[in-house]
N, C-alpha and C positions, 0 to 999 in steps of 0.2 A: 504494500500500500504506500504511494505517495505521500509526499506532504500536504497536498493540497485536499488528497482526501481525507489525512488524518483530520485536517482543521477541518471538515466541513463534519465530521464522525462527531468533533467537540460541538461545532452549531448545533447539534441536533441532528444530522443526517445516518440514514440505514442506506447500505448498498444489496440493490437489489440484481446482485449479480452483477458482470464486470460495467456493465456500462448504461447502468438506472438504478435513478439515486429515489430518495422518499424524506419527507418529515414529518411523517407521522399523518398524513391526511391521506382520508379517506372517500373513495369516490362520491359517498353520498355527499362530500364536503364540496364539489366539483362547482356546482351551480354557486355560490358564495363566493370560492374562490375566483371564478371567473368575471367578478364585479371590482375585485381591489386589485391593486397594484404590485405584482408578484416577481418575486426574482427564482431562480432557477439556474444551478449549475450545470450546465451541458455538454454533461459526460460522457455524450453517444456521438459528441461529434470529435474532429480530428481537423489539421491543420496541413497543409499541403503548400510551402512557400516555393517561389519561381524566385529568382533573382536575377540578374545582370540585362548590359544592353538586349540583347537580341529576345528576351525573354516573352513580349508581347507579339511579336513576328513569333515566335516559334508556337504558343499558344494557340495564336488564329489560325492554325492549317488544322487543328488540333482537337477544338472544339464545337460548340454549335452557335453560339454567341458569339457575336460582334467586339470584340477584345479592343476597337477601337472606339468603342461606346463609355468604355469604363475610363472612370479618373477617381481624384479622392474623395468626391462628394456624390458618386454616381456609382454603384455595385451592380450584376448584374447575375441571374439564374442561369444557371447551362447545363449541359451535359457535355459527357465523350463519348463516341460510340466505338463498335466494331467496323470493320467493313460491312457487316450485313445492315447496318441501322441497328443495333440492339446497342441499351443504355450498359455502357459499362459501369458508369455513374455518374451521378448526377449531382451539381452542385452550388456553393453562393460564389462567386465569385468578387474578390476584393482588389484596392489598392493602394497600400497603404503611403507608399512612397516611388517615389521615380524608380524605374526598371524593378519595384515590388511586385509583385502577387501574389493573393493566397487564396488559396483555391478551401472552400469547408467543406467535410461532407462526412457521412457516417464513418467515424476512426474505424471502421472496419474495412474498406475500403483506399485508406490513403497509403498503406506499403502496397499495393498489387498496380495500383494506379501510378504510384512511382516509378515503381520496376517498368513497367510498361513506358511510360513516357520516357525514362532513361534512355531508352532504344535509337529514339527520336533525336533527343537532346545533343547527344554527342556532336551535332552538326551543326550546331549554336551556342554562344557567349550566352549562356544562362545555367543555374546549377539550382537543384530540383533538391529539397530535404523535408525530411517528415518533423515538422514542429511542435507536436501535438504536445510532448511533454512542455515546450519553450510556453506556452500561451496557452491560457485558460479561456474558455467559452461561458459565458454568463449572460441569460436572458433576460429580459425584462417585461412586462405584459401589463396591463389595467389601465385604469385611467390618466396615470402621470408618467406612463414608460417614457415619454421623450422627455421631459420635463427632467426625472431623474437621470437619465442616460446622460442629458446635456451637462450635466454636474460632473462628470467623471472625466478627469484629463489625462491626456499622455494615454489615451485607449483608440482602436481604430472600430467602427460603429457600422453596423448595417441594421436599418432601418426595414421592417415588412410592410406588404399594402395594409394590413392590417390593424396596425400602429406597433406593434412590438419592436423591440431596437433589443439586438444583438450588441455586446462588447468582448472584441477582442483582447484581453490584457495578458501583460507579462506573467509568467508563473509567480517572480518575486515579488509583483505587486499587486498579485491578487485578492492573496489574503485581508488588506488594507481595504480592499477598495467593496469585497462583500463588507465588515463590517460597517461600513460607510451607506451602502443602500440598503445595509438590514433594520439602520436606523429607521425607516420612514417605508419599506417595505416585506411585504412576509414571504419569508423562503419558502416555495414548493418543488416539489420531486418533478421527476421527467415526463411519467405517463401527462400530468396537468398542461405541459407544457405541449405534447405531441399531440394531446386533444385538438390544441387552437392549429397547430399546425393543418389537421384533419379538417378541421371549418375552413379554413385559411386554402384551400385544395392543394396544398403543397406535399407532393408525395417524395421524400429523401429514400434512396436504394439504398439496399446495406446488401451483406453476403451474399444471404437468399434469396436475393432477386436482380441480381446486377445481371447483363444480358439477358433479362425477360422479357423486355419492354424495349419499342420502337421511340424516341423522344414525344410523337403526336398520342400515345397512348396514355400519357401522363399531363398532357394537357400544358405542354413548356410552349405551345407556340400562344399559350393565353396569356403568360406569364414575362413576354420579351424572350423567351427562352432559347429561342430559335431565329437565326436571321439567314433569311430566305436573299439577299442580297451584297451576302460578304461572299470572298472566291471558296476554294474547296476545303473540303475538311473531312479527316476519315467520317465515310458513312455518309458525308452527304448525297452522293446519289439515289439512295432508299429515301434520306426525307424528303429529298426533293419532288421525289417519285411522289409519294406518297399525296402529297399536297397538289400540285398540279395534274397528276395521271391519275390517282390511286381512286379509292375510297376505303375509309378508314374502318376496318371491321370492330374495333375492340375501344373504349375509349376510357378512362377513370372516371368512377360516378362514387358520391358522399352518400353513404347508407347509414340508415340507423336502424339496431333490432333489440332484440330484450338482453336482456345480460347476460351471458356464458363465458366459459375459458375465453379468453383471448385467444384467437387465431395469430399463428403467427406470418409474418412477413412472405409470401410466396403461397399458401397455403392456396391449394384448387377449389375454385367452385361451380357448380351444377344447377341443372335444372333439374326438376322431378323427371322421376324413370329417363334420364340420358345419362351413360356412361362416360361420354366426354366432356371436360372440362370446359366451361365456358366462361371462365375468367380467373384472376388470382389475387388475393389480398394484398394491396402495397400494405397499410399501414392499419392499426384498431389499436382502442382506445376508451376505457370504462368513460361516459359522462355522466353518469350518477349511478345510485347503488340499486338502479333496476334497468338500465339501459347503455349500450355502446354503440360506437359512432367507427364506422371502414370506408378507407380511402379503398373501392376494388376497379379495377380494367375488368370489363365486363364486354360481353358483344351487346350490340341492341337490342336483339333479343332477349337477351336475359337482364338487361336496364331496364325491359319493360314489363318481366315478371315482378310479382310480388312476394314471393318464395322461393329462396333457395337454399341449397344444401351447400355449407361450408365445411370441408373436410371430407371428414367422416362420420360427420354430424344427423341428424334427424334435419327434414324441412323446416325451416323457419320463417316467419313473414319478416318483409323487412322495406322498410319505406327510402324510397329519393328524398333527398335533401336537395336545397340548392347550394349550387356553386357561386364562390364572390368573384367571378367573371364569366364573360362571355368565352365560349367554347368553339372554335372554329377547325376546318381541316389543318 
């Protein structure tokens, strides 16, 4: 264990397994929570720095984002694919200074993403290092998240459409800077946190689903995620396809159903009496102590049932939410 986990073990913090924290609240506590202003350590994410001249040139052949869209007041969502179009992962993209970049995204993800890009690298003035340990991730949600975020210096800041603000800080001055917003806000665990993310339609890939998903199945081209007018980039022929030729068979839809285990990340799901899977769980999430909220890629058809079977489960009903964007090819 860390330092940074031991201090959060002193705050009050229980680790739920290596990379989901808790303080003691409980889903029925969820609806309350999500009215004040919460902070949250974000232990499920990971740091991915670019460095040197060439580091933005080497990125943009690389991603699906526009790399020359980004500055230090401007972050931007992306992914990287295969050559086939499948999401290897998907991420925030930051900048924190001249020839900076840090690429966030489920720490389970950022050593395989390295390795890969390494491959790449070696033919550009830029050097690729996993900083996960360097910088800590600390959310902020509720009513005053920018309010408090703007108090916090010497941190680099990403902002959601949703109002929440992200702070990137150093590992050694992290510790200083929770007790400073625990002054005036209440620390909550992860699940609280991946909840808003699940409203917010934002689906982050980790292990069990990196290459499951095409970028337009995840709904990045709602979110700036995708730019249909930067030059090439692996996989972009699949999106391109996809969007001008294609039609989109599967797309991510916001479900809610009554409460069971949590499905995890990848997990298949059904329509009555068919065999084959017709979609897969990105993300789930208790929202109170009788009902959970799924980010799932779904075909149409089964977006437009009312029941389905997740896993190996029994049929469930289970209702469309809306999304806080509009949804296009």
């Amino acid at each position: 264990m860390n330092n940074w986990h031991s201090f959060l073990r002193g705050q009050g913090a229980s680790f739920l397994g290596e990379n989901s924290i808790s303080f003691g609240e409980h889903p029925k506590d969820y609806p309350v929570i999500q009215g004040q202003t919460t902070i949250t350590p974000l232990i499920h994410m990971g740091l991915l720095s670019i460095s040197g001249p060439d580091s933005a040139r080497f990125l943009q052949g690389q991603i699906t984002c526009d790399v020359q869209q980004l500055d230090a007041h401007h972050n931007l969502f992306g992914a990287r694919c295969n050559p086939k179009g499948r999401m290897l992962t998907n991420f925030i993209l930051c900048q924190p200074g001249e020839d900076q970049l840090v690429m966030l995204m489920n720490r389970s993800l950022v050593e395989p993403s390295m390795d890969e890009l390494s491959k790449f690298a070696a033919f550009f003035k830029t050097e690729l290092v996993d900083n996960t340990e360097l910088y800590q991730c600390i959310g902020i949600s509720g009513p005053n998240a920018e309010t408090l975020a703007s108090s916090v210096s010497s941190t680099h800041k990403y902002s959601y459409s949703d109002g929440r603000q992200l702070l990137i800080i150093p590992t050694e001055t992290a510790q200083a800077v929770w007790e400073q917003l625990a002054n005036t806000a209440t620390p909550t665990g992860t699940e609280a946190w991946l909840l808003e993310d699940i409203r917010a339609g934002l689906g982050l890939l980790q292990t069990e689903t990196s290459t499951m998903f095409i970028p337009q199945m995840l709904n990045l081209q709602a979110i700036g995620g995708i730019s249909f007018k930067k030059g090439c980039y692996t996989g972009q022929e699949v999106v391109a396809r996809m969007k001008y030729l294609g039609k989109l068979k599967r797309r991510m839809y916001r479900l809610t159903t009554k409460a069971m285990l949590l499905p995890a990340p990848g997990t298949p799901c059904y329509l009555v009496d068919q065999k084959q899977s017709i979609g897969n769980i990105v993300l789930a999430a208790n929202a109170d102590d009788s009902h959970l909220e799924l980010l799932v890629v779904l075909t149409d058809e089964a977006a437009s049932s009312d029941t389905l079977i997740i896993g190996e489960g029994q049929p469930r009903a289970v209702e469309k939410q809306p999304m806080p964007y509009k949804i296009t090819q």
